[in-house]
Structure formats: structure tokens, C-alpha cells
mmCIF file of the N, C-alpha and C atoms, coordinates in Angstrom:
data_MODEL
# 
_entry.id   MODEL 
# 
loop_
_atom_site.group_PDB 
_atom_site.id 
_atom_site.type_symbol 
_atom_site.label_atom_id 
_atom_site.label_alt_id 
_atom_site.label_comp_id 
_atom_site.label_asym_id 
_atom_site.label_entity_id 
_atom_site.label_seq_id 
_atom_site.pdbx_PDB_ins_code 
_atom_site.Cartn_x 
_atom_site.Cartn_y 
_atom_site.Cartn_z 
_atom_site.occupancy 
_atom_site.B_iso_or_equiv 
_atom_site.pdbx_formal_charge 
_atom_site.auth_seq_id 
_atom_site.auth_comp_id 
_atom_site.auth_asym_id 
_atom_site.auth_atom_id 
_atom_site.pdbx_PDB_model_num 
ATOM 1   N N  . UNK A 1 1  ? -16.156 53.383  154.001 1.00 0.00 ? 1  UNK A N  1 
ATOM 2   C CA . UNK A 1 1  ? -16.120 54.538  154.881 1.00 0.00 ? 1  UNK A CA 1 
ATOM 3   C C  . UNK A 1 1  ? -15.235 55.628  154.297 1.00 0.00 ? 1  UNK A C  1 
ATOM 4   N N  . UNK A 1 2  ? -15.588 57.155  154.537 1.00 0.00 ? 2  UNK A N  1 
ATOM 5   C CA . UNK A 1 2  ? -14.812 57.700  154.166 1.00 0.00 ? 2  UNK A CA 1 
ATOM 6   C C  . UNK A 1 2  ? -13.962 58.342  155.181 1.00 0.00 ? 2  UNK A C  1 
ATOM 7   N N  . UNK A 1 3  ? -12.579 58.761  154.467 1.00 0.00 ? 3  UNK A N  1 
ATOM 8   C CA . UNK A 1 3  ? -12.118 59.410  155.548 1.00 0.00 ? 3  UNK A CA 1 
ATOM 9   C C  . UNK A 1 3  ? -12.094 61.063  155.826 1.00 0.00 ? 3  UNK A C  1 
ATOM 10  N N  . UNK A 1 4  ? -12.004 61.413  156.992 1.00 0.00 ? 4  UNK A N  1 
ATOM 11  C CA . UNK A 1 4  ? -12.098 62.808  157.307 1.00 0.00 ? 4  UNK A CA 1 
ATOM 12  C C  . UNK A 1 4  ? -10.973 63.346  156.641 1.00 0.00 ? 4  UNK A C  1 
ATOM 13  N N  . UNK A 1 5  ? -11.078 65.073  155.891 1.00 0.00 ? 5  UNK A N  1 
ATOM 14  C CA . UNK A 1 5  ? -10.086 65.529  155.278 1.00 0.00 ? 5  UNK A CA 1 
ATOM 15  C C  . UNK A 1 5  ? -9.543  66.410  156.342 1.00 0.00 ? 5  UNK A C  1 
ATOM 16  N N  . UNK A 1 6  ? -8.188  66.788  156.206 1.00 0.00 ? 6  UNK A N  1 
ATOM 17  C CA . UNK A 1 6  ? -7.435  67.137  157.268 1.00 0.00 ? 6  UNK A CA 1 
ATOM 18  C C  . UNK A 1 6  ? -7.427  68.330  156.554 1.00 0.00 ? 6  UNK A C  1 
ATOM 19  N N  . UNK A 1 7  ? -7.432  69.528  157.449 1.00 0.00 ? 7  UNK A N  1 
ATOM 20  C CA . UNK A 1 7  ? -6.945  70.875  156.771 1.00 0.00 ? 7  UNK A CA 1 
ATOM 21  C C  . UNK A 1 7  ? -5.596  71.277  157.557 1.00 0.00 ? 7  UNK A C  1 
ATOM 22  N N  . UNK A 1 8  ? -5.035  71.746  157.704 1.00 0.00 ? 8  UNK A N  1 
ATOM 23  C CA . UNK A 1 8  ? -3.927  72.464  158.117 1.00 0.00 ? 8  UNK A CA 1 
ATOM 24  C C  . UNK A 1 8  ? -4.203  73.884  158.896 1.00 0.00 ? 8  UNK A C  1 
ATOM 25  N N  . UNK A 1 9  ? -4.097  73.688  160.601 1.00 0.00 ? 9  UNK A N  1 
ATOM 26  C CA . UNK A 1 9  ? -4.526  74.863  161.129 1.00 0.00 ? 9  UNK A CA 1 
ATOM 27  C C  . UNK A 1 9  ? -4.112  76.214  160.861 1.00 0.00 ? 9  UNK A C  1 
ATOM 28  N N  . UNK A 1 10 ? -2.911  76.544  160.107 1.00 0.00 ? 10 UNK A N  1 
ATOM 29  C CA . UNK A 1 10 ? -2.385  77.577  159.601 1.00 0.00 ? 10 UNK A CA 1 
ATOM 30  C C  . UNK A 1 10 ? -3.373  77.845  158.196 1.00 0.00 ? 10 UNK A C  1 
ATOM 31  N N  . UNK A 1 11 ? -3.865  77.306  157.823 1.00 0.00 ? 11 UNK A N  1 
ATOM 32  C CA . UNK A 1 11 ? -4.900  77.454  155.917 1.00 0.00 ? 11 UNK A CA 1 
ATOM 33  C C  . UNK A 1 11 ? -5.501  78.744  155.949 1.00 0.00 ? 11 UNK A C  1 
ATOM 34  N N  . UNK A 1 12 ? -6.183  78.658  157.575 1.00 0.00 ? 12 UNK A N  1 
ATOM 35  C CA . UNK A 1 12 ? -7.288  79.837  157.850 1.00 0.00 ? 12 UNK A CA 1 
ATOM 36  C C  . UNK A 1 12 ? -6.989  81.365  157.829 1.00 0.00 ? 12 UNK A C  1 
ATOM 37  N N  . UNK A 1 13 ? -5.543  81.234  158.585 1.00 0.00 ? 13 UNK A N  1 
ATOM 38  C CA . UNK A 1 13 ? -4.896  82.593  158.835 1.00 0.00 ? 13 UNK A CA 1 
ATOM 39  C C  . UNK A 1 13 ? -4.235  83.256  156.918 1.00 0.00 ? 13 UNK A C  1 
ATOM 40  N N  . UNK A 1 14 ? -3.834  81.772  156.793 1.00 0.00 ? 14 UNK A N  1 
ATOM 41  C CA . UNK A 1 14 ? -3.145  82.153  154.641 1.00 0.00 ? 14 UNK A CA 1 
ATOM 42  C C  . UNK A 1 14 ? -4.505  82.472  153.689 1.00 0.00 ? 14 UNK A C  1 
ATOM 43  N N  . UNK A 1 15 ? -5.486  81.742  154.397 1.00 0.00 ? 15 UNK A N  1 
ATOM 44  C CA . UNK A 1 15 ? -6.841  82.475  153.465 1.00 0.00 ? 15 UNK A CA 1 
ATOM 45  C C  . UNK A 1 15 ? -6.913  83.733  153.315 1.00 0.00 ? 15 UNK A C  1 
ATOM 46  N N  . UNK A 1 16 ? -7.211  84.033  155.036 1.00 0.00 ? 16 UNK A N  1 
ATOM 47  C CA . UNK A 1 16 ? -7.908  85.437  155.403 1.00 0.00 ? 16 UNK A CA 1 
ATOM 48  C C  . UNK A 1 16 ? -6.808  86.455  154.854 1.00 0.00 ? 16 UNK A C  1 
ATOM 49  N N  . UNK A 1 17 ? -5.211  85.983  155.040 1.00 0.00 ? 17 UNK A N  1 
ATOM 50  C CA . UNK A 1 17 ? -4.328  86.993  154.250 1.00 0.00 ? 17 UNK A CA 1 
ATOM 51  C C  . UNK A 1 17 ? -4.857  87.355  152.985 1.00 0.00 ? 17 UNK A C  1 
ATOM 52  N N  . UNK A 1 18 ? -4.979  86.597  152.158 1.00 0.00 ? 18 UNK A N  1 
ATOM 53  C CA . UNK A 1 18 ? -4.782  86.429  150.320 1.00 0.00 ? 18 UNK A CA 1 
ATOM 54  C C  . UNK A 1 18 ? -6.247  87.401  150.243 1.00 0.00 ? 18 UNK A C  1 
ATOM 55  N N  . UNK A 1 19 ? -7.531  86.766  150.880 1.00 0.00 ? 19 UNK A N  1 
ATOM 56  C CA . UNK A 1 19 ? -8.660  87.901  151.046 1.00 0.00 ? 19 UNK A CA 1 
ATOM 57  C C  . UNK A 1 19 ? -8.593  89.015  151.467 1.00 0.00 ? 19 UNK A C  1 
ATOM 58  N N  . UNK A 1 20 ? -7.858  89.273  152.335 1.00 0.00 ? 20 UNK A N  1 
ATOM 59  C CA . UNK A 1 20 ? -7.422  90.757  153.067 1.00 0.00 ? 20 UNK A CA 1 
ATOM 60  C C  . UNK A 1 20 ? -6.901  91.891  152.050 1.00 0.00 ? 20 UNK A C  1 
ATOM 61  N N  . UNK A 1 21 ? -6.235  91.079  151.546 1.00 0.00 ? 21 UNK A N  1 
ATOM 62  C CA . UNK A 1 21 ? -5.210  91.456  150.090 1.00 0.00 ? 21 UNK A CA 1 
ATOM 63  C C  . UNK A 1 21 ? -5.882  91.818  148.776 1.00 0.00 ? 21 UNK A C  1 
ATOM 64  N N  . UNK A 1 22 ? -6.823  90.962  148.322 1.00 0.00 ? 22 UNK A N  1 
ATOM 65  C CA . UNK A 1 22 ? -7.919  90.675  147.005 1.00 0.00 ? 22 UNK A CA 1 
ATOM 66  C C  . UNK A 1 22 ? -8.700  91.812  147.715 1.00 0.00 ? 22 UNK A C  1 
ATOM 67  N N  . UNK A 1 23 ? -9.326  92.283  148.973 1.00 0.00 ? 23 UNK A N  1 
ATOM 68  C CA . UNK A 1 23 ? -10.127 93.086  149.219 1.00 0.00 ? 23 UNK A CA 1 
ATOM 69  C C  . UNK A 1 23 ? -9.556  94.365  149.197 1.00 0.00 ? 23 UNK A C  1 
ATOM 70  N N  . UNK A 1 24 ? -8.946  94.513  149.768 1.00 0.00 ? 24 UNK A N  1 
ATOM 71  C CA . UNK A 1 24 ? -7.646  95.811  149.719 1.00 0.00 ? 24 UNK A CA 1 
ATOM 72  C C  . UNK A 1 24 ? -7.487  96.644  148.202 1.00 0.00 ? 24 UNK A C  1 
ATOM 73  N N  . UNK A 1 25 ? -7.324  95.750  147.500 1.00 0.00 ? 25 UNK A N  1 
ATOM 74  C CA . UNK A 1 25 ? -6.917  95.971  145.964 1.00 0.00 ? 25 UNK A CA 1 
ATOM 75  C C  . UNK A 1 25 ? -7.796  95.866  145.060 1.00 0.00 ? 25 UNK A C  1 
ATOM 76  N N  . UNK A 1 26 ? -9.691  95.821  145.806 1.00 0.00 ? 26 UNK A N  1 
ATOM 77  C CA . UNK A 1 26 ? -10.458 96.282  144.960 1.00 0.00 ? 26 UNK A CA 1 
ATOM 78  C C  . UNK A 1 26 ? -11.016 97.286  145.051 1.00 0.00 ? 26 UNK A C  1 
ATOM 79  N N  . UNK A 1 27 ? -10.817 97.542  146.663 1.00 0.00 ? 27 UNK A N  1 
ATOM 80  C CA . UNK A 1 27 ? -11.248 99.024  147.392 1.00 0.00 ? 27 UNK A CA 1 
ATOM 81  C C  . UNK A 1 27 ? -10.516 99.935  146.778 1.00 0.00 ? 27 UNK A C  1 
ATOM 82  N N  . UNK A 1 28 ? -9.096  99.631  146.270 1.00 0.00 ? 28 UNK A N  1 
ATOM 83  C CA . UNK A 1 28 ? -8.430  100.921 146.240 1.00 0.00 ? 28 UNK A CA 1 
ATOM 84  C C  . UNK A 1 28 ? -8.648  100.991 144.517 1.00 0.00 ? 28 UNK A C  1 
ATOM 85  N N  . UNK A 1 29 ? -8.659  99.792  143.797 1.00 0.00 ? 29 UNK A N  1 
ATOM 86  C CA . UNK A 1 29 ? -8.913  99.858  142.276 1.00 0.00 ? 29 UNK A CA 1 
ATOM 87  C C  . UNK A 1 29 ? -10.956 100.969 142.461 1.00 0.00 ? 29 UNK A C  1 
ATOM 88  N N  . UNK A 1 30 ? -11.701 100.651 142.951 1.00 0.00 ? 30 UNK A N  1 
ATOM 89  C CA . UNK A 1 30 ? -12.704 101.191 142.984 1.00 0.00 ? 30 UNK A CA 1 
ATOM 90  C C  . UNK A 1 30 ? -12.883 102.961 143.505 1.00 0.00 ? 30 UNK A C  1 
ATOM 91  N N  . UNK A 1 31 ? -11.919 103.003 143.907 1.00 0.00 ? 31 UNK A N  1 
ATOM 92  C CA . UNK A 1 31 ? -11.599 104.550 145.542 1.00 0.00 ? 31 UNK A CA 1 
ATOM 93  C C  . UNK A 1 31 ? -11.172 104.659 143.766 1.00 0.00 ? 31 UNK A C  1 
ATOM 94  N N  . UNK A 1 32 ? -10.128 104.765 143.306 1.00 0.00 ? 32 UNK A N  1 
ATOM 95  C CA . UNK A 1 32 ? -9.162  105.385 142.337 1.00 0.00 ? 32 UNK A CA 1 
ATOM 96  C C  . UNK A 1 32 ? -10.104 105.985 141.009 1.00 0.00 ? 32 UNK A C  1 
ATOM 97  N N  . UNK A 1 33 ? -10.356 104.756 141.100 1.00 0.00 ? 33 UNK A N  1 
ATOM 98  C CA . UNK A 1 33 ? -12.062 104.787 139.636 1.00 0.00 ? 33 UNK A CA 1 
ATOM 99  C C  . UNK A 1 33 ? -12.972 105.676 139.753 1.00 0.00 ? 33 UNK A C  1 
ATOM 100 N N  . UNK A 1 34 ? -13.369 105.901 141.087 1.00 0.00 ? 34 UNK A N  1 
ATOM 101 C CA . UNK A 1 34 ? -14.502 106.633 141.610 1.00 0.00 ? 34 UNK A CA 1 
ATOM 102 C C  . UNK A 1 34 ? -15.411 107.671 140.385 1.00 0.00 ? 34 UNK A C  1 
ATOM 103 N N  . UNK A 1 35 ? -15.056 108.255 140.182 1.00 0.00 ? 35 UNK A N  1 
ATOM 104 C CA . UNK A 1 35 ? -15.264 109.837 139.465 1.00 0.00 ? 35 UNK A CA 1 
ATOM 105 C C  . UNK A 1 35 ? -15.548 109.028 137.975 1.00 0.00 ? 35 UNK A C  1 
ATOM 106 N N  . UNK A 1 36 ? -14.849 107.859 137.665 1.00 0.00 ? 36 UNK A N  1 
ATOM 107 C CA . UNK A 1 36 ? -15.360 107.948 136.411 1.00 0.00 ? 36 UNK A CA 1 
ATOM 108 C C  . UNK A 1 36 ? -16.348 106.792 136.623 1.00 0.00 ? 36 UNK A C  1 
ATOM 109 N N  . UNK A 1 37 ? -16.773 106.129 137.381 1.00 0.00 ? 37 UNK A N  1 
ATOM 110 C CA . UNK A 1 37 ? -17.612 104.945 137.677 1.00 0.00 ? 37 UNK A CA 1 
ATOM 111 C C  . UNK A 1 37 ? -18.898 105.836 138.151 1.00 0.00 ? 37 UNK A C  1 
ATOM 112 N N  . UNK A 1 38 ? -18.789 107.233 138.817 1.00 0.00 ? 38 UNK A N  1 
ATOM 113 C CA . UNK A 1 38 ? -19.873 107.831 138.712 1.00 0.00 ? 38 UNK A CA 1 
ATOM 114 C C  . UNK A 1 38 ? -19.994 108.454 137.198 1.00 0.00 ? 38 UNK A C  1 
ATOM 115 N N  . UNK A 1 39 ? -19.274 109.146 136.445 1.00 0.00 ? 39 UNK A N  1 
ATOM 116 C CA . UNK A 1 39 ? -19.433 109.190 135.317 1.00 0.00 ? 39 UNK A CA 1 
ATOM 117 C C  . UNK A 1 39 ? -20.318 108.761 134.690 1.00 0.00 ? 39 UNK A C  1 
ATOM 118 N N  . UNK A 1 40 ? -20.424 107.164 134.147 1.00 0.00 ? 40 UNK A N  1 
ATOM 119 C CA . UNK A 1 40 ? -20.468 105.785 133.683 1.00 0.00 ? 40 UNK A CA 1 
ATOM 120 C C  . UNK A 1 40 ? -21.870 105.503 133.930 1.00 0.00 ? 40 UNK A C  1 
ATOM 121 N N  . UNK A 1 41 ? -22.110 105.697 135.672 1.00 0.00 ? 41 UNK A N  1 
ATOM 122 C CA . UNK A 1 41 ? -23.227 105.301 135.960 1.00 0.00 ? 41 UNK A CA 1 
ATOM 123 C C  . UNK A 1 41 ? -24.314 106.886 135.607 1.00 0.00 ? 41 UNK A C  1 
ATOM 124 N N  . UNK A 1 42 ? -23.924 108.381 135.350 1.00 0.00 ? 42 UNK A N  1 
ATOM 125 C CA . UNK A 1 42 ? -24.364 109.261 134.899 1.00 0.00 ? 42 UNK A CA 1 
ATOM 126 C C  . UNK A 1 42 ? -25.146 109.551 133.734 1.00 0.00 ? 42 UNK A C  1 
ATOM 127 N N  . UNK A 1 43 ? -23.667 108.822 132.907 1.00 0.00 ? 43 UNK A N  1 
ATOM 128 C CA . UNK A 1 43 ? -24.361 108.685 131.222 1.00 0.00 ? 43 UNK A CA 1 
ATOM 129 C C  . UNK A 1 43 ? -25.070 107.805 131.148 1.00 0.00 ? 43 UNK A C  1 
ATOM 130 N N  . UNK A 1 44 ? -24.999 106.872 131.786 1.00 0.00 ? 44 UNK A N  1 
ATOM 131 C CA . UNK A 1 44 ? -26.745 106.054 131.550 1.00 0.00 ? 44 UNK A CA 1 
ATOM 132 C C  . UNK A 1 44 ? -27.739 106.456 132.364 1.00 0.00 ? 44 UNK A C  1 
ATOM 133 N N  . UNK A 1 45 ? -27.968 106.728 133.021 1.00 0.00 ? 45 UNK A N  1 
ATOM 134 C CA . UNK A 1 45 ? -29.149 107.435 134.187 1.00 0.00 ? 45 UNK A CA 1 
ATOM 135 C C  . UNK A 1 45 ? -29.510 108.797 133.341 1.00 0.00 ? 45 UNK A C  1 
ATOM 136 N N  . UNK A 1 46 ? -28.384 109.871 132.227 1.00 0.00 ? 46 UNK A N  1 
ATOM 137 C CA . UNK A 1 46 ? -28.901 110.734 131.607 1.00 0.00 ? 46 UNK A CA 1 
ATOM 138 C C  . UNK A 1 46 ? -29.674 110.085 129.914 1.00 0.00 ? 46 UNK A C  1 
ATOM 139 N N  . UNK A 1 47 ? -29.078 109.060 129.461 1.00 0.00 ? 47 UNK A N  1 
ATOM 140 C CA . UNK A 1 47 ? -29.381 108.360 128.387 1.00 0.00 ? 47 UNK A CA 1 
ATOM 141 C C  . UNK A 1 47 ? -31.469 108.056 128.578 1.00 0.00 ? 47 UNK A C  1 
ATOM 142 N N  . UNK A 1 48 ? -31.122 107.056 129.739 1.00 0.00 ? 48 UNK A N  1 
ATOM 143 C CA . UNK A 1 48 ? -32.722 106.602 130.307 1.00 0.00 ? 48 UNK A CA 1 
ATOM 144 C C  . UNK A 1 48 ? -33.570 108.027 130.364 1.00 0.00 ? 48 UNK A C  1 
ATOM 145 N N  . UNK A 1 49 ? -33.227 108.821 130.619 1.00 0.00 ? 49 UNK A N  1 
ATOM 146 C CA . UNK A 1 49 ? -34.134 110.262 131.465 1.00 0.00 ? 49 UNK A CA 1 
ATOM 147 C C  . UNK A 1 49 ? -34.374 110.549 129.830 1.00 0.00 ? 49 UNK A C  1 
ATOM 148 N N  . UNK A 1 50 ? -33.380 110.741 128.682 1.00 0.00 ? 50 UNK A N  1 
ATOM 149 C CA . UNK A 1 50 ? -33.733 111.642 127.648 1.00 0.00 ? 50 UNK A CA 1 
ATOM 150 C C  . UNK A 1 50 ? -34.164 110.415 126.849 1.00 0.00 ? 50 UNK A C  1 
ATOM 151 N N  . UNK A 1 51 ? -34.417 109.539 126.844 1.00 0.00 ? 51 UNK A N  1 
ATOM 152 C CA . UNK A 1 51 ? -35.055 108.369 125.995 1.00 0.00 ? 51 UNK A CA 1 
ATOM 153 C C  . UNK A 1 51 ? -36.768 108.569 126.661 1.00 0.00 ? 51 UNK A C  1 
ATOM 154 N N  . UNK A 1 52 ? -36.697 108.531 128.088 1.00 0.00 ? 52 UNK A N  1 
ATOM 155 C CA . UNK A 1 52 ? -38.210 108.994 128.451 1.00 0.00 ? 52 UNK A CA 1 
ATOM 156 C C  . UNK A 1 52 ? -38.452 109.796 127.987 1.00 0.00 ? 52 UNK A C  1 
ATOM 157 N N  . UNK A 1 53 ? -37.885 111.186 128.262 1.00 0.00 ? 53 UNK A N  1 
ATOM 158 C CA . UNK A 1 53 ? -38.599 112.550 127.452 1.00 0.00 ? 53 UNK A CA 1 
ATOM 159 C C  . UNK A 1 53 ? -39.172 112.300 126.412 1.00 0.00 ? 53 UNK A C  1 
ATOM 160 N N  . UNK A 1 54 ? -38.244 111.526 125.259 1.00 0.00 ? 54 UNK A N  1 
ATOM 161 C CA . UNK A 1 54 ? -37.997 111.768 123.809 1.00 0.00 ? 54 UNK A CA 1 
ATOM 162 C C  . UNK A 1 54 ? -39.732 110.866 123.169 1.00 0.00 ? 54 UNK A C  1 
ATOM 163 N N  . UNK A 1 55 ? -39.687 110.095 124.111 1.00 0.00 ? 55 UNK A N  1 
ATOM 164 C CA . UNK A 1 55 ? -41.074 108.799 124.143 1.00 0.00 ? 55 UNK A CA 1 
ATOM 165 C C  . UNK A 1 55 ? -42.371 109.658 123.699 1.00 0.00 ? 55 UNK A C  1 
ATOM 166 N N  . UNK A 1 56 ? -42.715 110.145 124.722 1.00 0.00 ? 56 UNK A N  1 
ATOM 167 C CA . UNK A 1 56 ? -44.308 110.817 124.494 1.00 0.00 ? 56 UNK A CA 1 
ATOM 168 C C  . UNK A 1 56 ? -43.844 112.007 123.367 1.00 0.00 ? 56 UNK A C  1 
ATOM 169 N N  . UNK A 1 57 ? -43.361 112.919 123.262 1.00 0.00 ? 57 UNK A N  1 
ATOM 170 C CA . UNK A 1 57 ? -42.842 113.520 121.400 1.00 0.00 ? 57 UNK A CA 1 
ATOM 171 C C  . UNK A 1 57 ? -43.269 112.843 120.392 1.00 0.00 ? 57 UNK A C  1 
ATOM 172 N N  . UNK A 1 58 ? -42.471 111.851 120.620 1.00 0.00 ? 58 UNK A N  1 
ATOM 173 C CA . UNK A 1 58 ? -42.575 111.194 119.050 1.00 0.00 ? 58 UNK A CA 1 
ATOM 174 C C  . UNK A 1 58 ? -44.009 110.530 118.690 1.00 0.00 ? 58 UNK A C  1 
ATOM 175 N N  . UNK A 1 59 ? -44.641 109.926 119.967 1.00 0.00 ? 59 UNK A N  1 
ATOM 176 C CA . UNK A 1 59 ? -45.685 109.354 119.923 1.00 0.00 ? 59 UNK A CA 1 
ATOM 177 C C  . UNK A 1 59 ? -47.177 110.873 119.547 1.00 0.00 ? 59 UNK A C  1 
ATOM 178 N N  . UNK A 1 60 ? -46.901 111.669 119.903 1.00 0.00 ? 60 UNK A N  1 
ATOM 179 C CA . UNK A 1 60 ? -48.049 112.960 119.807 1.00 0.00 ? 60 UNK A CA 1 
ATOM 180 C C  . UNK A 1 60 ? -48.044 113.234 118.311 1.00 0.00 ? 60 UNK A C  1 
ATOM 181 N N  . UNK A 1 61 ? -46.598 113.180 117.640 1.00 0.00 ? 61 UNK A N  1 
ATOM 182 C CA . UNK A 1 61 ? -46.332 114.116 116.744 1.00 0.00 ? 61 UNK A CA 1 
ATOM 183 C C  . UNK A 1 61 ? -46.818 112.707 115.391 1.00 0.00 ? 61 UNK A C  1 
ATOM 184 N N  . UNK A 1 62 ? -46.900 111.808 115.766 1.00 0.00 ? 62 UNK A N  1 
ATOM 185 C CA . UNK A 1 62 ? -47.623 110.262 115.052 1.00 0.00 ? 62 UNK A CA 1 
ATOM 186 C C  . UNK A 1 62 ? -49.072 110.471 114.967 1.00 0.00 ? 62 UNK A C  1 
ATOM 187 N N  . UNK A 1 63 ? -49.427 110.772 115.821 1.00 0.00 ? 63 UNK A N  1 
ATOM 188 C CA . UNK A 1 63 ? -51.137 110.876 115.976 1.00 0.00 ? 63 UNK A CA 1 
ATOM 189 C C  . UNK A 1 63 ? -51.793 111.676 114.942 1.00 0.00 ? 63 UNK A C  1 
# 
């Protein structure tokens, strides 16, 4: 038989702290970042757009 594991009714409240905390401090690492994480996500969204353009060019100027 096995036995039941005991948790400690205080565990729940020291979790939700340490998460409260880990969440806190990615919101604000992300809030801080902002401008260059749009950046980031810019230069590739402009990279993709001028790699499409650049596609049918090269392919016409082959023919």
C-alpha cells in the first residue's frame, strides 16, 4: 500500500508568492523591453515582406 503524501497547508500560499513574484518580474522585464521586442518583431515582418517582393523579380528577369 502506498502512503498518502502530506503537503503542508502553508506550500499553497509560498507557491502563489514565488509565482506572484516570477510573474511580476517578467511583466516588468517585457513592459521595459517593449519598443525593442517590437523592433525585433519589425525587422523580421520587414525582412519576410522584402524577400516576397524580391521573389517574383528575380524569377521574370530568369525567364
Amino acid at each position: 500500500m502506498s502512503n498518502p503524501v502530506y503537503i503542508d497547508p502553508s506550500t499553497g500560499g509560498m507557491l502563489f508568492q514565488v509565482l506572484a513574484v516570477i510573474f511580476a518580474a517578467l511583466s516588468g522585464v517585457i513592459l521595459f523591453f517593449s519598443g525593442r521586442i517590437k523592433m525585433f518583431f519589425n525587422r523580421i515582418a520587414r525582412n519576410f515582406r522584402e524577400r516576397g517582393q524580391e521573389t517574383p523579380d528575380t524569377n521574370e528577369e530568369n525567364r
